[in-house]
C-alpha positions in Angstrom: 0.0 0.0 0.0 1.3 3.5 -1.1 1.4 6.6 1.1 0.5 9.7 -0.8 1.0 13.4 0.8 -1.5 16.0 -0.8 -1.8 17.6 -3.1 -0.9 14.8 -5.0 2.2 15.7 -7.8 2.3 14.6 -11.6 5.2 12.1 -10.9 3.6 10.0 -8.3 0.0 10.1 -10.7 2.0 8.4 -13.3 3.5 5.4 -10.8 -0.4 4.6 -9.6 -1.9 1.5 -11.3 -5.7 0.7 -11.2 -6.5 -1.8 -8.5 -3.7 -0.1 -5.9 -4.3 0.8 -2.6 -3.2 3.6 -1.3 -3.2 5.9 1.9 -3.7 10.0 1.3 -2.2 12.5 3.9 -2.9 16.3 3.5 -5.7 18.9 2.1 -8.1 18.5 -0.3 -11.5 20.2 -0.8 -15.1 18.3 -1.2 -17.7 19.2 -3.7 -21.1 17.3 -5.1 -23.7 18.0 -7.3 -24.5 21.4 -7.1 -20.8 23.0 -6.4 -19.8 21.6 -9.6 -23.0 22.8 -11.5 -21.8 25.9 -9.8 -17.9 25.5 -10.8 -19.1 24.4 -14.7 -21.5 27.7 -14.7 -18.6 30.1 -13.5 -16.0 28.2 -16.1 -18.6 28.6 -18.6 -19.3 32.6 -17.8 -15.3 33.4 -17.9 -15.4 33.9 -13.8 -12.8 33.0 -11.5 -13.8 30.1 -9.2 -14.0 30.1 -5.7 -11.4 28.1 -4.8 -8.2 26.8 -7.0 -9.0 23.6 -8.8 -5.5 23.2 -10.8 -3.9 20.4 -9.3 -6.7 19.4 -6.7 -8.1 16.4 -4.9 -11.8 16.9 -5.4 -13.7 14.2 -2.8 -17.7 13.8 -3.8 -19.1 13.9 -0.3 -21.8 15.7 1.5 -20.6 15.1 5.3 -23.4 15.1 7.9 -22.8 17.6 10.8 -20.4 17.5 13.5 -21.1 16.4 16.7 -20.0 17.9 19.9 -16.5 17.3 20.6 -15.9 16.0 16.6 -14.4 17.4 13.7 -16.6 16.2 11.3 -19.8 14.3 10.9 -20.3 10.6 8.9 -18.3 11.6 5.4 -18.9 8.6 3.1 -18.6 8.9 -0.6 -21.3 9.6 -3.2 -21.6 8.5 -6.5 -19.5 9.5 -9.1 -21.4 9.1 -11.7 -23.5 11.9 -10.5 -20.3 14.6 -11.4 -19.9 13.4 -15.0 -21.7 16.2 -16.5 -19.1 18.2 -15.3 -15.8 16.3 -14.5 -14.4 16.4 -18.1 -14.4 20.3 -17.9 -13.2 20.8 -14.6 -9.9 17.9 -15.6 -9.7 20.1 -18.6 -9.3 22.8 -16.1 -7.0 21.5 -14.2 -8.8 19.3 -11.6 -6.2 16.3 -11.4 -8.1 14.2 -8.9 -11.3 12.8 -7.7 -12.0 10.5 -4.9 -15.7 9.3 -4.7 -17.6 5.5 -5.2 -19.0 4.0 -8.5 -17.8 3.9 -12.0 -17.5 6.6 -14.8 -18.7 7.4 -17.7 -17.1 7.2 -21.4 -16.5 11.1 -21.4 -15.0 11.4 -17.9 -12.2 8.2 -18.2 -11.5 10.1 -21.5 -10.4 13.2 -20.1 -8.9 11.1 -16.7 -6.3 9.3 -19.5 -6.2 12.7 -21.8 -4.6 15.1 -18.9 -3.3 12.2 -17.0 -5.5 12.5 -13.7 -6.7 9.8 -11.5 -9.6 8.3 -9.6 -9.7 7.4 -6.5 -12.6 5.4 -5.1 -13.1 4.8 -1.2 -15.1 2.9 1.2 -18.9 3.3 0.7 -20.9 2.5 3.7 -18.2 3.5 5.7 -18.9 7.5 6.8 -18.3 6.6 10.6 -15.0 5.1 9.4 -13.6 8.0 7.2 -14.9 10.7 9.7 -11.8 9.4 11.7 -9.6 10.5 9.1 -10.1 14.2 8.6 -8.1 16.1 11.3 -9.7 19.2 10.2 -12.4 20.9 8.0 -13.5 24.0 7.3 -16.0 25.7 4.7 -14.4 27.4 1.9 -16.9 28.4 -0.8 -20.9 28.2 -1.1 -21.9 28.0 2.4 -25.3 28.3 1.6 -25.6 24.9 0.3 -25.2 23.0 3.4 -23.5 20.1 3.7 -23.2 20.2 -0.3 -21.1 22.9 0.6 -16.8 23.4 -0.6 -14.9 22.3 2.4 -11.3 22.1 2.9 -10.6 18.7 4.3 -7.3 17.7 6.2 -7.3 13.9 6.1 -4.5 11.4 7.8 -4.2 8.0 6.4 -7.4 8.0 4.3 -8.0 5.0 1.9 -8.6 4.8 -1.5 -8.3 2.5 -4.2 -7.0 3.7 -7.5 -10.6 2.9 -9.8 -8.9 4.5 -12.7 -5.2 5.2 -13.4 -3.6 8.0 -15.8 -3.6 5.6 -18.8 -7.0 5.6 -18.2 -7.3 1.6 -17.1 -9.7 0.9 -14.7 -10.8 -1.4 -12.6 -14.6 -1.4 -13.4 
């Protein structure tokens, strides 16, 4: 099993193969469904985004609140599939990589291989589990939206399986 500090860099990308496991260490922001209908729209209008997407772990999760005493609530993936509309244009942006559950589509494993990104899926089912590994988070864009909100994430030894390398092989 790899140990990977965030953000993740072009040369270690290259050395992961679908089907590894790894462990991630470091920041990385959060953002479902309607942050990246929000991301697309401000790409598409020529506006600057809220928070700098080139080079960026992107994790699809909408975590539950924090109880007292905790940094986090239950954070457990969401589906992937669900970004697809919009990954190709945020990779195309710069977005190297995502970490949610699921497969992709066509379109989205196409722009992965094209810009050599990565895919990174985690434990489903497991929120409880992964809450232990963020040491800190913090809203950093679109409050409004609740726990769809943009968080900043520091996470410690959080799994992931590589789902789909930068040659675009996956494991689906």
């Amino acid at each position: 099993m790899k140990t990977i500090q965030l953000p993740i860099d072009e040369k270690t990308i290259k050395t992961l193969k679908a089907g590894e496991m790894a462990l991630l260490s470091g920041k990385l922001i959060t953002g479902r469904d309607q942050a990246h209908l929000r991301f697309a729209g401000a790409i598409k209008k020529g506006k600057k985004l809220p928070v700098n997407i080139k080079g960026q772990t992107i994790y699809y999760v909408g975590p539950t609140p924090a109880k007292a005493g905790e940094v986090i609530g239950s954070c457990g993936p969401t589906t992937s599939r669900r970004m697809d509309a919009f990954s190709p244009l945020l990779i195309k942006k710069g977005l190297t990589t995502m970490i949610g559950k699921g497969g992709r589509s066509k379109e989205t494993i196409a722009a992965i291989k094209k810009h050599k990104g990565i895919y990174f899926m985690t434990l489903g089912g497991a929120g409880a589990y992964l809450s232990k590994r963020v040491i800190s988070a913090k809203v950093i864009a679109y409050p409004e939206l609740g726990p769809e909100a943009v968080f900043e994430l520091e996470v410690r030894d959080f799994p992931v399986i590589t789902a789909i390398d930068s040659k675009g092989k996956n494991i689906f």
